[in-house]
C-alpha positions in Angstrom: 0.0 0.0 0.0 1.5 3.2 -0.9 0.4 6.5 0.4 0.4 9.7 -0.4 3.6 11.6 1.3 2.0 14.5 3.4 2.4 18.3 2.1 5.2 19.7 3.5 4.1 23.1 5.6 4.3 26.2 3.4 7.0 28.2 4.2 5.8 31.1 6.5 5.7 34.2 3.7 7.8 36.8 4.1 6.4 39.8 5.6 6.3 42.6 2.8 9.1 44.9 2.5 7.8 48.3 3.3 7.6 49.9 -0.1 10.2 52.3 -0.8 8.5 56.0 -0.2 6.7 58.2 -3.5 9.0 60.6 -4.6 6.3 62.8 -6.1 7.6 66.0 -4.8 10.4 65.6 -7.5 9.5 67.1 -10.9 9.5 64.2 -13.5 12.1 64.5 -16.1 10.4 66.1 -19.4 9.5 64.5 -22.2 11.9 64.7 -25.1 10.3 65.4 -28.4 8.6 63.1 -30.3 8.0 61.6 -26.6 10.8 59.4 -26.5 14.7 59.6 -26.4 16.6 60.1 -29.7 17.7 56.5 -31.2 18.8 54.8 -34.3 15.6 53.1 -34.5 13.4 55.6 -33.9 15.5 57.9 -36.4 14.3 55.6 -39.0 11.3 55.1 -38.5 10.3 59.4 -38.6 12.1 58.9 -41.9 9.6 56.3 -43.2 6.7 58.2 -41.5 8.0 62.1 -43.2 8.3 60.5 -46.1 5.2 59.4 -46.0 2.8 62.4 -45.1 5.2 65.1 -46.8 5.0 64.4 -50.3 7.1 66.1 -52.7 8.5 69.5 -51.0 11.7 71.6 -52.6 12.3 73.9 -49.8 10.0 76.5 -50.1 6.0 77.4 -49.7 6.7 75.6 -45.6 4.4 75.8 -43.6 5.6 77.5 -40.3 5.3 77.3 -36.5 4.3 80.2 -35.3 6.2 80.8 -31.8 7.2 84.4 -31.6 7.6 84.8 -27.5 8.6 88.4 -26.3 7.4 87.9 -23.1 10.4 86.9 -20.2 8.4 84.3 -18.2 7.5 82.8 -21.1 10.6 82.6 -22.7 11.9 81.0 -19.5 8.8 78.6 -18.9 9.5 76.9 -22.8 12.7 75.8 -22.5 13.1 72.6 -20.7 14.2 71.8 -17.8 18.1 72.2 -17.6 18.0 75.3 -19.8 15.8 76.8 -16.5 17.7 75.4 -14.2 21.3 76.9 -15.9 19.7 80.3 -16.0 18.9 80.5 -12.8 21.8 79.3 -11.6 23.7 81.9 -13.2 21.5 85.0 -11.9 21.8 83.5 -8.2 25.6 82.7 -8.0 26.2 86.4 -9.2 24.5 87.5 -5.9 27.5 86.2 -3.6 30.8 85.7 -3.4 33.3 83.5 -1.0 36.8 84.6 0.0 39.5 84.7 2.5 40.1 88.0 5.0 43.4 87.1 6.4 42.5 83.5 8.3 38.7 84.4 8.2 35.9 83.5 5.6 33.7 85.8 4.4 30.6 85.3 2.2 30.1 88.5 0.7 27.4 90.5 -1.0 28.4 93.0 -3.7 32.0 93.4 -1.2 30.1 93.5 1.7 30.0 90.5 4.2 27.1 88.7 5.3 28.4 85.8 7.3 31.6 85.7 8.8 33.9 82.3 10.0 36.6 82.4 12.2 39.5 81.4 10.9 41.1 78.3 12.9 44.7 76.8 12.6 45.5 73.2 13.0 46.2 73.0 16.2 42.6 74.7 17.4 40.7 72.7 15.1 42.2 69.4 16.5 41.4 70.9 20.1 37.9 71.5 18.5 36.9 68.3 17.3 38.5 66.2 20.3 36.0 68.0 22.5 33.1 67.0 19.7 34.2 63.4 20.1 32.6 61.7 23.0 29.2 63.2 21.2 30.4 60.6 18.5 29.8 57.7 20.9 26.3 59.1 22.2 24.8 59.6 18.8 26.0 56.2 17.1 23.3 54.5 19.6 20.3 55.9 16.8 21.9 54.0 13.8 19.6 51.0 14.1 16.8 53.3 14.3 17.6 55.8 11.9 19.9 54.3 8.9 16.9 54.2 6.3 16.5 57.9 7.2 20.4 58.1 6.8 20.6 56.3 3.3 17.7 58.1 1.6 18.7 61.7 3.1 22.0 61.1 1.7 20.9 62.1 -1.8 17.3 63.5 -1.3 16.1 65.9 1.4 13.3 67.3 -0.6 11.2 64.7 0.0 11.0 64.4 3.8 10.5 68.7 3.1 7.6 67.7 0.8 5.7 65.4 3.0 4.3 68.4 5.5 4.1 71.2 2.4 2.6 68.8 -0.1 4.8 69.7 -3.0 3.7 67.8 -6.0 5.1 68.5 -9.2 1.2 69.1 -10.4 0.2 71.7 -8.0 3.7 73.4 -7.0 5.7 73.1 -10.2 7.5 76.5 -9.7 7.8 75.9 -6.1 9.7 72.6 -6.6 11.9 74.2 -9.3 12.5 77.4 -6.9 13.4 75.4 -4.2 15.7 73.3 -6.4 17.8 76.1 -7.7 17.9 77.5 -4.1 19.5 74.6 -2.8 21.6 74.6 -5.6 22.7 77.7 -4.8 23.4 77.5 -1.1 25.0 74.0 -1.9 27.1 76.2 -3.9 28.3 78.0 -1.1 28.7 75.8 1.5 31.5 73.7 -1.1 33.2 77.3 -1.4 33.7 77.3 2.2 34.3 74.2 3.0 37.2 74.3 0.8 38.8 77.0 1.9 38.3 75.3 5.5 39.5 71.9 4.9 38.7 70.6 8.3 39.0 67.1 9.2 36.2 64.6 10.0 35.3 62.4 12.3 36.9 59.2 11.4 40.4 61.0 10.7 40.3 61.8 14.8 39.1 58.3 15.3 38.9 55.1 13.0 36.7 53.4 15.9 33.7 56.1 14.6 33.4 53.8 11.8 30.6 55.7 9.7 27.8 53.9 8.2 27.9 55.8 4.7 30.6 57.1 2.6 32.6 59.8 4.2 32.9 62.6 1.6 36.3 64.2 0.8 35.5 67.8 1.5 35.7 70.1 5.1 33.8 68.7 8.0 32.4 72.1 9.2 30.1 73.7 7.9 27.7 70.6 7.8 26.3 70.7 4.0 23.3 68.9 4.9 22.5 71.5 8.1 23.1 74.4 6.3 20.9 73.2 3.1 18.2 71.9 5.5 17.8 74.9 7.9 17.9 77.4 4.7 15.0 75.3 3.1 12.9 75.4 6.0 13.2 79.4 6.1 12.6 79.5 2.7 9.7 77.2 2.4 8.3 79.1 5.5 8.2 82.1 3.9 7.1 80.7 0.5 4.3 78.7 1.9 3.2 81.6 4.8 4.0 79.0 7.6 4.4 80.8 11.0 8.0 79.8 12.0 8.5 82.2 15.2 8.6 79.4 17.6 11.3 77.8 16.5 11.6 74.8 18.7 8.2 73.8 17.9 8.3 74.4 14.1 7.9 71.1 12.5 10.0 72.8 9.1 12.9 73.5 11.6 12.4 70.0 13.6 12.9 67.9 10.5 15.8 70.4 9.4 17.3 69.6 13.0 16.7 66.0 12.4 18.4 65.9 9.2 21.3 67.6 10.8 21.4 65.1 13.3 21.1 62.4 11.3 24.4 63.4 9.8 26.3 62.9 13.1 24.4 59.4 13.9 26.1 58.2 10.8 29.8 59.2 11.3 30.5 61.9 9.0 29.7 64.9 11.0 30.1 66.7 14.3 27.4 68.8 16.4 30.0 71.9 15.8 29.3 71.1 12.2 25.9 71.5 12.5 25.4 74.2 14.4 27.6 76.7 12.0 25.6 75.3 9.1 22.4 75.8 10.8 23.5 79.7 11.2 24.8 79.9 7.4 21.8 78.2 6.2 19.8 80.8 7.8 21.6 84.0 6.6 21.8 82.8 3.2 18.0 82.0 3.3 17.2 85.2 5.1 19.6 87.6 2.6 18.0 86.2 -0.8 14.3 86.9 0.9 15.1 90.6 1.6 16.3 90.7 -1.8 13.3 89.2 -3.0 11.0 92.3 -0.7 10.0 89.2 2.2 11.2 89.7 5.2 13.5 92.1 7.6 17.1 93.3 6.4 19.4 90.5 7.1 22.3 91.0 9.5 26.3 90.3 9.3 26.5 87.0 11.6 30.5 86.0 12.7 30.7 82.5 13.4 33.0 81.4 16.1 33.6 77.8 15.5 35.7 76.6 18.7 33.4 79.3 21.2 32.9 76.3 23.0 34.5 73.6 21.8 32.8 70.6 24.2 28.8 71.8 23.9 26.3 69.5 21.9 23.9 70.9 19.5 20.1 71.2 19.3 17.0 72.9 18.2 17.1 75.5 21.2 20.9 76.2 20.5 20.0 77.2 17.1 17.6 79.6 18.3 19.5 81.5 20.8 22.2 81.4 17.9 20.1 83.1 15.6 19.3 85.6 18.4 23.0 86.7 19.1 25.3 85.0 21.0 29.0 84.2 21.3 29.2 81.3 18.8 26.9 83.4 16.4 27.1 87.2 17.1 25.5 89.9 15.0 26.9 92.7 13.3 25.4 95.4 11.4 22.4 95.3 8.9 23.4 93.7 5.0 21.4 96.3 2.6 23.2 95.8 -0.8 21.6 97.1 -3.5 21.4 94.2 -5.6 18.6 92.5 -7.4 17.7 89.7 -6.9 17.7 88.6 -10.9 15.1 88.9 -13.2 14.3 85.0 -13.6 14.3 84.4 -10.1 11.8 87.0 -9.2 9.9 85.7 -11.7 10.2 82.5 -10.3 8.9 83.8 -6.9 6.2 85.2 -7.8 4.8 82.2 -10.1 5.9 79.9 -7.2 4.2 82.2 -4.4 1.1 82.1 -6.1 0.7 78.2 -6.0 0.3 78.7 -2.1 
């Protein structure tokens, strides 16, 4: 008698893998014409197809497309996307400038500074950032619960940004590409002084830090991440009308605080690092707004790096930082008489009227 060999037990499934978040608040890539990208095969078939619907044509009598655009904005709004995107880049990296004044770092408008580092030789730095260490050890407990945060932050911020201003690329087209070309621009600023700083990181002090992502080659301080994340928050506030007074319990300013953080939790930063990008962020946010009409006149802030070398950094800090202090004290008013550019007051206004 033979019998039939019992099932074996299915194999318990394996829960779902959360799905990996929308990205809807990033503009989709346009369509090229024709709606589809340029290849041999699709060369020969238009061939086939002109020759088929043009009939016999010598050159002249065509019939034309008629396009004539005087109108800026609308000049702007038909090219595509990287056209835009180079043009504004080149109206806002006109407005500043990034230079040495003796051992200090000045961010200048038309000559005039707007934010200020201390200069620091070696062997304050090194004092600086053995103070910041022990924080190292105290952070590196999050990892477990923050490394998705971590990997996806790495390359997109915008997104985490998006979530509590509902940027979609349907209903705040001109807000994503303003906010795109701003962080472009203050991107573009923090590299210039993080070159001329060329501080060390975390794992050069320490190999036992032993980050979690990539360590990038450039200057430790500012924090890139801080400063782009704390000048988006200001700018979306103001973009969006979001009251941002109370600045602890801002949720714009808690997730830029967050991303900050999450910078140290990984390895690559310091809380020092943070807290001068915070205060850059801010005054490069708060400088392009005045130009733009939003807003008070922004003030000269002189960033002391090493004011005290040991402290921690947090949401509070930031506030009494931008308030005036030792590590961030303010100078006199910055009233160049600049413009903002033509295209990107364009920009703001299309952008302002999504909200």
């Amino acid at each position: 008698m033979s019998f039939t060999t019992p099932h074996t037990p299915h194999t318990p499934h394996t829960p779902h893998t959360p799905h990996t978040p929308h990205t809807p608040h990033t503009p989709h890539t346009p369509h090229t014409p024709h709606g589809a990208s340029a290849s041999p095969y699709l060369g020969n078939v238009l061939i086939t197809t002109a020759e088929g619907i043009r009939g016999y044509w010598n050159g002249t009598d065509g019939i034309a497309i008629n396009r004539e655009i005087e109108d800026t904005w609308d000049r702007f709004k038909a090219l595509d996307a990287g056209g835009r995107a180079t043009l504004l880049a080149a109206e806002l990296s006109a407005l500043l400038t990034v230079g040495l004044n003796g051992n200090d770092i000045e961010v200048r408008a038309a000559g005039t500074p707007i934010v200020t580092f201390k200069g620091l030789t070696t062997g304050e730095a090194d004092a600086l950032f053995t103070a910041q260490m022990p924080h190292m050890v105290s952070y590196a407990e999050l990892r477990s619960d923050r490394v998705n945060e971590i990997a996806l932050q790495a390359t997109d911020i915008m997104s985490f940004f998006g979530q509590q201003m509902r940027l979609s690329s349907t209903r705040s087209k001109w807000s994503i590409e303003l906010l795109t070309a701003f962080s472009a621009f203050v991107t573009s600023v923090t590299a210039q002084v993080k070159f001329l700083y060329s501080l060390r990181r975390p794992v050069d002090y320490a190999r036992q830090v032993l980050p979690i992502i990539p360590t990038p080659a450039h200057s430790t301080l500012p924090s890139g991440h801080a400063t782009v994340s704390f000048a988006t928050a200001h700018f979306m506030a103001a973009l969006g009308d979001q009251d941002i007074t109370d600045i602890p319990s801002s949720l714009l300013y808690r997730l830029a605080a967050r991303i900050a953080d999450n910078r140290v939790v990984s390895g690559v930063h310091f809380p020092v690092d943070n807290r001068a990008g915070s205060v850059l962020g801010y005054s490069l946010s708060a400088f392009l707004l005045a130009l733009l009409g939003v807003g008070p006149t922004p003030k000269h802030r002189t960033i002391t790096p090493n004011e005290d070398p040991a402290a921690d950094w947090t949401l509070p800090d930031f506030a009494a930082d931008i308030a005036g202090g030792s590590f961030a004290s303010i100078g006199a008013d910055v009233a160049p008489a600049q413009s903002p550019g033509t295209l990107v007051s364009e920009l703001w206004s299309h952008a302002r009227a999504e909200w």
